[in-house]
C-alpha positions as a Markdown table, in Angstrom:
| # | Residue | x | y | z |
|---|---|---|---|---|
| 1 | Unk | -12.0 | 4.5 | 2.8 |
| 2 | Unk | -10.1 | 1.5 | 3.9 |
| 3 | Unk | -6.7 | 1.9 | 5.6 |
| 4 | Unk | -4.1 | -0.8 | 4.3 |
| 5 | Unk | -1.2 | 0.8 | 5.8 |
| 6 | Unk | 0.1 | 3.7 | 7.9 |
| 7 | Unk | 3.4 | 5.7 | 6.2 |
| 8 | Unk | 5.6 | 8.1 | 8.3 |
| 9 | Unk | 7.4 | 10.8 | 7.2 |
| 10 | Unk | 10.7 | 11.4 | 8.7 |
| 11 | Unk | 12.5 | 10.2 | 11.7 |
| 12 | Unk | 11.6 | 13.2 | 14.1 |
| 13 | Unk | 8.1 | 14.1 | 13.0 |
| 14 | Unk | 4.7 | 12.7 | 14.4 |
| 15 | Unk | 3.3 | 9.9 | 11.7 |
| 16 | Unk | 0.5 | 10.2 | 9.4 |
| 17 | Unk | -1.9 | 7.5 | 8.4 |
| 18 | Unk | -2.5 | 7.0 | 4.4 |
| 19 | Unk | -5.5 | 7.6 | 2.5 |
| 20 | Unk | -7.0 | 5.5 | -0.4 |
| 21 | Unk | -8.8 | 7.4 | -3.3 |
| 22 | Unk | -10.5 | 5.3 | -5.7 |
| 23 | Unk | -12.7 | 2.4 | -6.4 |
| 24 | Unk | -11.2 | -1.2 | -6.1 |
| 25 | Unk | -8.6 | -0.4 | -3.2 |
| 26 | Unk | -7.9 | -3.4 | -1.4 |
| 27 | Unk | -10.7 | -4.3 | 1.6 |
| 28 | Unk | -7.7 | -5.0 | 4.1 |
| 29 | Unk | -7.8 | -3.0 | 6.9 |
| 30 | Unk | -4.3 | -1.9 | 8.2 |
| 31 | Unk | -2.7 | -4.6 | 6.2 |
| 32 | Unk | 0.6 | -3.5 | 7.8 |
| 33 | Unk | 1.5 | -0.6 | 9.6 |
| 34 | Unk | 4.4 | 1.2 | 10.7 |
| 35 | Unk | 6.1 | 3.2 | 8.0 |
| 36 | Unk | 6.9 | 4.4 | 4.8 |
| 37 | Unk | 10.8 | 5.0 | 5.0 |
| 38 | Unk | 13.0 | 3.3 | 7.5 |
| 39 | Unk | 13.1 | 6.0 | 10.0 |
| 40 | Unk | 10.0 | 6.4 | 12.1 |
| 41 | Unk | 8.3 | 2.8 | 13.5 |
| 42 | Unk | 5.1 | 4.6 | 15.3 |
| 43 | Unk | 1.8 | 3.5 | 14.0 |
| 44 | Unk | -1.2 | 5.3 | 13.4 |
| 45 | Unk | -4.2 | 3.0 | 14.8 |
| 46 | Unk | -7.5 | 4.3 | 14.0 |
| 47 | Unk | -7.4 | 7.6 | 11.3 |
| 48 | Unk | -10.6 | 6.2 | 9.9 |
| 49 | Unk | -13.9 | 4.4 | 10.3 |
| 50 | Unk | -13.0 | 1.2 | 9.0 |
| 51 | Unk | -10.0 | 0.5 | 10.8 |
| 52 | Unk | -11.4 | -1.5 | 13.5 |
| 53 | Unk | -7.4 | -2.2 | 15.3 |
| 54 | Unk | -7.5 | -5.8 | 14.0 |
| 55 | Unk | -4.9 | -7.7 | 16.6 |
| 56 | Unk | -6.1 | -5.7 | 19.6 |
| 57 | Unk | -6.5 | -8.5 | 22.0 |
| 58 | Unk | -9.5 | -9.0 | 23.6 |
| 59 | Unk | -9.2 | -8.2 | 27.3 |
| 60 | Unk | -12.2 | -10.6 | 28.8 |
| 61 | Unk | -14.1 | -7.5 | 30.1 |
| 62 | Unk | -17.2 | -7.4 | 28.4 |
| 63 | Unk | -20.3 | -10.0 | 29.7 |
| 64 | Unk | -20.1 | -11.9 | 26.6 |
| 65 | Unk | -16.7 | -12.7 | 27.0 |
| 66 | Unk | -16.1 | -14.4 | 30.4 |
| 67 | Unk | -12.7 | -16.5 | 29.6 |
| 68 | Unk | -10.3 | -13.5 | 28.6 |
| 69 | Unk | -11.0 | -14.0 | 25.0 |
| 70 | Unk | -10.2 | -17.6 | 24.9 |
| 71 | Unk | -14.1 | -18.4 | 23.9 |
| 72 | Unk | -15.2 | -22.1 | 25.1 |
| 73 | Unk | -16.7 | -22.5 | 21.5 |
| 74 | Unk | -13.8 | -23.3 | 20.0 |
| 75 | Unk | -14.0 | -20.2 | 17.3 |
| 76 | Unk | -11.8 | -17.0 | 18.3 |
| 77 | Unk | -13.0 | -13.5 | 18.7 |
| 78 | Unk | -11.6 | -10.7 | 15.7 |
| 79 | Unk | -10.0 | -9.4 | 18.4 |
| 80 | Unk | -7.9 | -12.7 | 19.3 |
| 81 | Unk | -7.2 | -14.0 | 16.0 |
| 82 | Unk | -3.2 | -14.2 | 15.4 |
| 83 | Unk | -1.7 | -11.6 | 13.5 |
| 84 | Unk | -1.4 | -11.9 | 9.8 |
| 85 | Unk | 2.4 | -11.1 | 9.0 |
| 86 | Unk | 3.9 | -9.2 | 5.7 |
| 87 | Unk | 5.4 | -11.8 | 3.4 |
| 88 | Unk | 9.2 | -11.1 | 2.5 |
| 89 | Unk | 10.0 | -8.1 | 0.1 |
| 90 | Unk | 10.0 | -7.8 | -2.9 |
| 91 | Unk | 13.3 | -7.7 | -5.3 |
| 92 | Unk | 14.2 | -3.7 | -5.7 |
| 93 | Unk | 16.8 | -4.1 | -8.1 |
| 94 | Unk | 15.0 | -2.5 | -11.1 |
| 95 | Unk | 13.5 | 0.5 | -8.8 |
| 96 | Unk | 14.1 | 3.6 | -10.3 |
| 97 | Unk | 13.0 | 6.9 | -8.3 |
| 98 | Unk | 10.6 | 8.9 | -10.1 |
| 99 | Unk | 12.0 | 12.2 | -11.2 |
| 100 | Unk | 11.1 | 14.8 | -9.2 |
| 101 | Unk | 8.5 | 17.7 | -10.1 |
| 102 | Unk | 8.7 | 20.7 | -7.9 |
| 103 | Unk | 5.3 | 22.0 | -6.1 |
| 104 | Unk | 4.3 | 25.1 | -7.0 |
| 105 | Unk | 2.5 | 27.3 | -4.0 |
| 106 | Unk | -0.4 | 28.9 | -4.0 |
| 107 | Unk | -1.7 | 27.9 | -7.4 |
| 108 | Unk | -5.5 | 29.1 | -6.3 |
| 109 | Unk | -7.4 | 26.3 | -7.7 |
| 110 | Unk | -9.0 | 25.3 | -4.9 |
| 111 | Unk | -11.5 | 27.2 | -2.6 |
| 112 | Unk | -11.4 | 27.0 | 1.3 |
| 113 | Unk | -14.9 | 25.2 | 0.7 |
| 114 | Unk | -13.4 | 22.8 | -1.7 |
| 115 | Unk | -10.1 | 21.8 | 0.5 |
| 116 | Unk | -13.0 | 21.0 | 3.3 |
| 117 | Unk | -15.4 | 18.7 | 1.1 |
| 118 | Unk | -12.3 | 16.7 | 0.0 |
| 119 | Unk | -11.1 | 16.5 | 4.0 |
| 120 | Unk | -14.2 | 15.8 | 5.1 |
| 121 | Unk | -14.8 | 13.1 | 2.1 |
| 122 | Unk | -11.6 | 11.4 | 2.3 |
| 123 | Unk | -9.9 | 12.9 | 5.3 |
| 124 | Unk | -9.0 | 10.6 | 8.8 |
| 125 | Unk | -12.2 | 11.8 | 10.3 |
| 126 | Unk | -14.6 | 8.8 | 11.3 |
| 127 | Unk | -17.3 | 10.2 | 8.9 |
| 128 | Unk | -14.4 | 9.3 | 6.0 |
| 129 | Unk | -15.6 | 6.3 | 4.1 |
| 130 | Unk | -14.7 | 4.3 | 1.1 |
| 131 | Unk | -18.0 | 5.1 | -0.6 |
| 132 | Unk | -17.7 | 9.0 | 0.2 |
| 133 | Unk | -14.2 | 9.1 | -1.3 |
| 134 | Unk | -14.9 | 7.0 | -3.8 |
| 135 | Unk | -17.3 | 9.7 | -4.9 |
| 136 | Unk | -15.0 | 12.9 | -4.3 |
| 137 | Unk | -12.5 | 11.2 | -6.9 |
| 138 | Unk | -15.3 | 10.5 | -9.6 |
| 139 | Unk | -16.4 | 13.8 | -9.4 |
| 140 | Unk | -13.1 | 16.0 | -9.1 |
| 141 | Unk | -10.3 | 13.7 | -9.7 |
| 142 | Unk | -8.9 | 12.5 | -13.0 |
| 143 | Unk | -9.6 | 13.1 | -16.4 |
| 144 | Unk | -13.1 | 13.7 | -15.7 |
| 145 | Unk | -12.6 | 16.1 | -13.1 |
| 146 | Unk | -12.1 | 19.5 | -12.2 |
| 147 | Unk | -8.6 | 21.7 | -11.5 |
| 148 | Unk | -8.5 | 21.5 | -7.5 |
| 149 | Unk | -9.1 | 17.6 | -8.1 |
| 150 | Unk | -6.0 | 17.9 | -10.4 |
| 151 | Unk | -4.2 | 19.5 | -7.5 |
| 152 | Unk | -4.7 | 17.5 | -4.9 |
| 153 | Unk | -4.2 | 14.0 | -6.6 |
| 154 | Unk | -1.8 | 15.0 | -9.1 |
| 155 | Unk | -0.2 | 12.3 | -10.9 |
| 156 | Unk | 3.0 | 14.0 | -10.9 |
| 157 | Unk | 3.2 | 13.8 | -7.4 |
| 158 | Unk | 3.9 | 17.7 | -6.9 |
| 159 | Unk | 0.4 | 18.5 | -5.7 |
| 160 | Unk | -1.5 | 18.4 | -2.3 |
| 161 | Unk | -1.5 | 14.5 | -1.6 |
| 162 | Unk | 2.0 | 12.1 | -2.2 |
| 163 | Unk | 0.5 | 9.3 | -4.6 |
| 164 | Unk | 1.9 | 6.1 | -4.0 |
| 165 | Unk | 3.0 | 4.9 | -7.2 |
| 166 | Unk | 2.5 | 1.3 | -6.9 |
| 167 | Unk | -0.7 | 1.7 | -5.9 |
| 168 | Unk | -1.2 | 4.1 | -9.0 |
| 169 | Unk | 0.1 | 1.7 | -11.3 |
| 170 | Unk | -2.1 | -1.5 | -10.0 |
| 171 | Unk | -5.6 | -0.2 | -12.0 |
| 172 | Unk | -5.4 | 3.3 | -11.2 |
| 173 | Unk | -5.6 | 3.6 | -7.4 |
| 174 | Unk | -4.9 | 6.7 | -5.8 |
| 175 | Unk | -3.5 | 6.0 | -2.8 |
| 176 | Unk | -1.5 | 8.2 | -0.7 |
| 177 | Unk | -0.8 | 10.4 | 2.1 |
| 178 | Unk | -0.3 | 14.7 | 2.3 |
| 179 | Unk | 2.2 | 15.8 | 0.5 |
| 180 | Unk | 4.9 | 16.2 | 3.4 |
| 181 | Unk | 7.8 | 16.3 | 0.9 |
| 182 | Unk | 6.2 | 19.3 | -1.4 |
| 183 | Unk | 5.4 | 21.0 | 2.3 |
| 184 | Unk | 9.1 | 21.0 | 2.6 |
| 185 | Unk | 9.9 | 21.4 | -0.1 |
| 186 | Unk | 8.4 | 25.1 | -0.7 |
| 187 | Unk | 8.8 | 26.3 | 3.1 |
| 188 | Unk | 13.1 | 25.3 | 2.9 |
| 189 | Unk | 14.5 | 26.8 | -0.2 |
| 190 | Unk | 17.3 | 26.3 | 0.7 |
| 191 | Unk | 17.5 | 22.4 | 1.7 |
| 192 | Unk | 13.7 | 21.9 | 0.9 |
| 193 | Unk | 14.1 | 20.4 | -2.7 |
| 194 | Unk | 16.8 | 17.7 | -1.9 |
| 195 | Unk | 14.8 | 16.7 | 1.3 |
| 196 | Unk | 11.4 | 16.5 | -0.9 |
| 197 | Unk | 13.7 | 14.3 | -3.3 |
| 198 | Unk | 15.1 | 11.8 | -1.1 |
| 199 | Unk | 12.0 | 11.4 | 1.0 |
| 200 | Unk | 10.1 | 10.9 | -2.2 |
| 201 | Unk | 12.7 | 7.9 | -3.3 |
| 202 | Unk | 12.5 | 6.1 | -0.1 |
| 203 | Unk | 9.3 | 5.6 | 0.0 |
| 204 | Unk | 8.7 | 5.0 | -3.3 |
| 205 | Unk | 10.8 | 2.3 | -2.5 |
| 206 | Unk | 9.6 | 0.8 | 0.4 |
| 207 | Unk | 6.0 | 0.6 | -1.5 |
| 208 | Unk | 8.1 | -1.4 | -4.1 |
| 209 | Unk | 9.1 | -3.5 | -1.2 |
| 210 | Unk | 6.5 | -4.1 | 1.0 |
| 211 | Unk | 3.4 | -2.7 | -0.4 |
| 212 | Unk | 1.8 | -6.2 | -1.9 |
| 213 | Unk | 3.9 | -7.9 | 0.9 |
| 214 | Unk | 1.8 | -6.5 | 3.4 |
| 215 | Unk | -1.2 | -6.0 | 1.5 |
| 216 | Unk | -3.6 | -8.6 | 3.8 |
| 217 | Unk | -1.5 | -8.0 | 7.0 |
| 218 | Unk | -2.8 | -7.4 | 9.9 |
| 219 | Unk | 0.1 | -7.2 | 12.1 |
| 220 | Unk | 0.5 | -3.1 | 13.4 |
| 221 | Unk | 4.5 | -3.4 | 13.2 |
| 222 | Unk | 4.3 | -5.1 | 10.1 |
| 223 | Unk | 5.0 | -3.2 | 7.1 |
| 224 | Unk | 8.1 | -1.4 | 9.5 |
| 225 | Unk | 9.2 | -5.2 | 9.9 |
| 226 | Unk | 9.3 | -5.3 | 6.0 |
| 227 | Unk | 10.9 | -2.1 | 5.6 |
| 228 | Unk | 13.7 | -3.0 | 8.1 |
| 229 | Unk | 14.3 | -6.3 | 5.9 |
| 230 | Unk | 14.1 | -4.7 | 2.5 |
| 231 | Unk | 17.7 | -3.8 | 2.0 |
| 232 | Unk | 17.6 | -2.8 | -1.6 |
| 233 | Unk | 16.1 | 0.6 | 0.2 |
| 234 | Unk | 19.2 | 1.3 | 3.0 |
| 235 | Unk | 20.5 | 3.7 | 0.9 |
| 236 | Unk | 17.5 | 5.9 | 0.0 |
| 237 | Unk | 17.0 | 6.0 | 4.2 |
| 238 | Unk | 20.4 | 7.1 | 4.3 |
| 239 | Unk | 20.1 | 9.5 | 1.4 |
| 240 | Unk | 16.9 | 10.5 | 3.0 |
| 241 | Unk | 18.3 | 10.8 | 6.7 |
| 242 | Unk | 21.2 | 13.1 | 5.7 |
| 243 | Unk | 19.3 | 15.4 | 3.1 |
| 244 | Unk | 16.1 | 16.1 | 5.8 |
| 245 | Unk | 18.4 | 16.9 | 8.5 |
| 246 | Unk | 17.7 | 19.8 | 8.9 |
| 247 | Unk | 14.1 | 19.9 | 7.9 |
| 248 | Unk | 13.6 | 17.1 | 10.4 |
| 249 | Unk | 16.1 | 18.5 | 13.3 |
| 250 | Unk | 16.5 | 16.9 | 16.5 |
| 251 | Unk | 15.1 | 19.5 | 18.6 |
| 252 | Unk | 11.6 | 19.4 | 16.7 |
| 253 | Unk | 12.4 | 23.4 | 14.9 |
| 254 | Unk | 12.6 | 22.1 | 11.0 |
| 255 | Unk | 9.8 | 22.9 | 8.8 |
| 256 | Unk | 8.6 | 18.8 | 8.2 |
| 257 | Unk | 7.8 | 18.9 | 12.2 |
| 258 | Unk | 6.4 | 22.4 | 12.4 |
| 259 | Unk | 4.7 | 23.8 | 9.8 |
| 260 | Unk | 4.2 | 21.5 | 8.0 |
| 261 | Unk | 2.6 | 18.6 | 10.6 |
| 262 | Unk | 0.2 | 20.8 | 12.5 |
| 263 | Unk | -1.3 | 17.5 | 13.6 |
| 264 | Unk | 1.8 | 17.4 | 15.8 |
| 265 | Unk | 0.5 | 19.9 | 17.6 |
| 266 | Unk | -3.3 | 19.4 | 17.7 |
| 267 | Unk | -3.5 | 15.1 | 16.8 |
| 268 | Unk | -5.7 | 15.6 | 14.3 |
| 269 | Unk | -4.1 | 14.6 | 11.1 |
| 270 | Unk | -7.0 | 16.2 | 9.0 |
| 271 | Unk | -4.7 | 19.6 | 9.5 |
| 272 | Unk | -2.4 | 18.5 | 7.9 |
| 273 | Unk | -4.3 | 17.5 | 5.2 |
| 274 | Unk | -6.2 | 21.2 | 5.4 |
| 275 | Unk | -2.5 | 23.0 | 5.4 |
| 276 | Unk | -0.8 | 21.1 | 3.0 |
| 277 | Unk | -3.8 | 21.7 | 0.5 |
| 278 | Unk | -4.3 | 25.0 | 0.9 |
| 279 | Unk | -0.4 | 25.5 | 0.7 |
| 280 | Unk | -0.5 | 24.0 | -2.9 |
| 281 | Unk | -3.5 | 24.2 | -4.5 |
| 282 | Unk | -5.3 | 27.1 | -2.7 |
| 283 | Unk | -4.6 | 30.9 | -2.8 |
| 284 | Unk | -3.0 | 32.6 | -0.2 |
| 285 | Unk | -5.9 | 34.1 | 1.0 |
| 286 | Unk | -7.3 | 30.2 | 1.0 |
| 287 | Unk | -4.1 | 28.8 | 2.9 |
| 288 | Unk | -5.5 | 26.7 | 5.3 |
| 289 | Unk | -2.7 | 27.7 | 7.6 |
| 290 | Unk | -4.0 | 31.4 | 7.3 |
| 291 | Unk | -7.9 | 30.8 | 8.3 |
């Protein structure tokens, strides 16, 4: 499983990395970082195997490496090789947000044992790869595959996982993240749905924007850098910002930073992953929040 870029969530919750589900994703590793929507700028370094922090700099302290990473060979080390930068954004002016499909909870499609292959398949653990996900989605996702599959990767974008849909439309990759808006989404009825909206648009939007800009990037800050430049986008963020507020309140309370980010609690993002999930696609007796 290959990370190309990292996507946040809202201003005031802990980030997530992204996941790609699917044969013939893109073999950049973190081509970018940062986030999906223009709030958050925090990066998520190392949620799976094969992101090996490209643009670390070599400190120098291991035997082989006596000059500080300056080798007197000539060649440079991964580890000192200049940063590979997002190209400028690309034109919004034809974006149109998706319209929005409501999650349903507890739709009990899903065992606890089926949530946990799919974690541990295409999760951020380090036993995650390309190969083992790539496997999970030929065997449960798509047309050929099975209802919790459905769930999870839905291509209506109301199930456990937020499908990028750039990445969907360029030969069928799933690509995404949990579902933070759908979390929301069910947990606030009151300001759930219009948060879930306008977090869903922005980042839609920024993928529009930045996605193929940053798709060989190596540079951590750099698909925040193209976000911050993609003005087509400003007034999703804003949309975004004043819909979530109180999802995403200051003091850390709101449902996005709570309930449904348990990895702000315990740093493993595979719970949110496991609670998302089981919110959507398992039964309540299968909620991972409830095991």
């Amino acid at each position: 499983m290959t990370l190309i870029r990292t996507v946040g969530v809202l201003s005031a919750v802990v980030l997530a990395g992204s996941l790609t589900l699917g044969a013939g994703c893109s073999s950049s590793t973190s081509g970018g970082g940062g986030t999906a929507d223009s709030g958050p700028g925090t990066k998520d370094t190392g949620s799976v195997a094969t992101d090996t922090g490209a643009g670390t700099k070599d400190t120098g302290t291991t035997p082989a490496d006596t000059s500080a990473g300056d080798d007197t060979t000539g060649s440079q080390d991964q580890g000192d090789a200049a940063l590979v930068e997002c190209t400028a954004p690309a034109s919004t002016a034809s974006y149109t947000p998706a319209t929005y499909v409501p999650a349903v909870a507890h739709q009990g499609v899903c065992s606890a044992t089926q949530i946990s292959a799919f974690v541990t398949a295409c999760g951020y653990s380090m036993g995650a790869t390309q190969m083992t996900c790539n496997a999970w989605q030929a065997a449960n996702a798509g047309d050929a595959g099975n209802a919790c599959g459905g769930c999870i990767a839905n291509p209506s974008n109301n199930g456990g996982l937020w499908l990028d849909p750039y990445y969907k439309a360029m030969n069928n990759i799933f690509y995404g993240q949990p579902n933070y808006g759908a979390c929301i989404q069910l947990l606030d009825p009151t300001n759930g749905t219009a948060c879930a909206k306008a977090l869903d648009a922005d980042q839609a939007c920024n993928g529009v924007a930045c996605d193929a800009a940053c798709m060989t990037a190596t540079d951590p800050n750099g698909f925040q850098t193209c976000v911050m430049a993609a003005t087509g986008c400003n007034s999703y963020a804003t949309t975004e910002m004043t819909a979530c507020a109180t999802d995403i309140s200051a003091d850390g309370g709101g449902v996005g930073n709570t309930s449904c980010q348990p990895s702000a609690a315990s740093g493993d993002q595979d719970d949110d992953l496991n609670f998302i999930i089981g919110l959507i696609c398992g039964s309540a007796t299968t909620d991972a929040g409830d095991q």
